[in-house]
N, C-alpha and C positions, 0 to 999 in steps of 0.2 A: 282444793277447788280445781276440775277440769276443766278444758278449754271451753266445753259445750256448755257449761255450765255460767260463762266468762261470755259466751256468746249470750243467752238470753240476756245475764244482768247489762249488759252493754248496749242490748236491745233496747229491754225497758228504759234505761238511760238516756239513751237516743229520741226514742217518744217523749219522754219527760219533757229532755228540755227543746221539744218540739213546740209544745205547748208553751212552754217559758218564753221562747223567744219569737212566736207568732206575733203576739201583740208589738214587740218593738219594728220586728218589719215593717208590721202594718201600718204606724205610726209614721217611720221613715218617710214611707212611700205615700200617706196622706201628706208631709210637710214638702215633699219636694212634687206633689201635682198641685198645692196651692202656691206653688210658686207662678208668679205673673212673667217671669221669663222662659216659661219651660215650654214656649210654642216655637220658639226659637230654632229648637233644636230638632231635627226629624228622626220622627219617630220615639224618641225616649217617652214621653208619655205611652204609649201600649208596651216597651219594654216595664216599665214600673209598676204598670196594671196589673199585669201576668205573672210577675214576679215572686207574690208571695204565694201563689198558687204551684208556681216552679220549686220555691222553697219547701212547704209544706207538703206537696207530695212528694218530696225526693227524701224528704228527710222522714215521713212516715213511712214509706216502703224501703227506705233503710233501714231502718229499725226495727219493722214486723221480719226481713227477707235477714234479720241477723235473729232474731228469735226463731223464727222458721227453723233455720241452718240450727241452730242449736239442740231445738227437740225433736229435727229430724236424725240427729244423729245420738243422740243420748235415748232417744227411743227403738235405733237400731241395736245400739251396741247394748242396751239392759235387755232385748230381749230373747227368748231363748232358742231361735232360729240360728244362729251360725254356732253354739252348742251343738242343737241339736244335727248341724250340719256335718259339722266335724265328727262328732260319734259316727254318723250315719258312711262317711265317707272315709273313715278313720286314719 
């Protein structure tokens, strides 16, 4: 197994457990804004809002931008352009 190959499955991996672990942020972040002291503090309530939106798409565009990388480069090197480059420029 090549690296590019290590890159997608780690992609997909990454997605996966994107989806696995949304729900418990979500959850987190519902337990600590029904907290009765959390006006207390400024600002942390719009921090914990945002949060799983900051999580979720960092962690989805890590994982497509690791799939990406991977079948851009395993569909460079399978195809027959720098063959054919090298013949041509020998």
């Amino acid at each position: 197994m090549n690296s590019d190959t290590t890159k997608v499955i780690m992609g997909i991996v990454a997605i996966a457990i994107t989806f696995f672990i949304f729900p418990i942020i979500m959850d987190g972040c519902v337990t600590i804004l029904t907290d009765s002291g959390i006006g207390s503090y400024t600002g942390l309530a719009d921090v914990v809002r945002v949060t799983p939106l900051i999580m979720y798409v960092g962690l989805l565009f890590g994982g497509g931008s690791m799939i990406w990388s991977g079948t851009k480069m395993t569909n460079r090197t399978k195809s027959g352009y720098a063959s054919a480059k090298a013949k041509y420029y020998g």
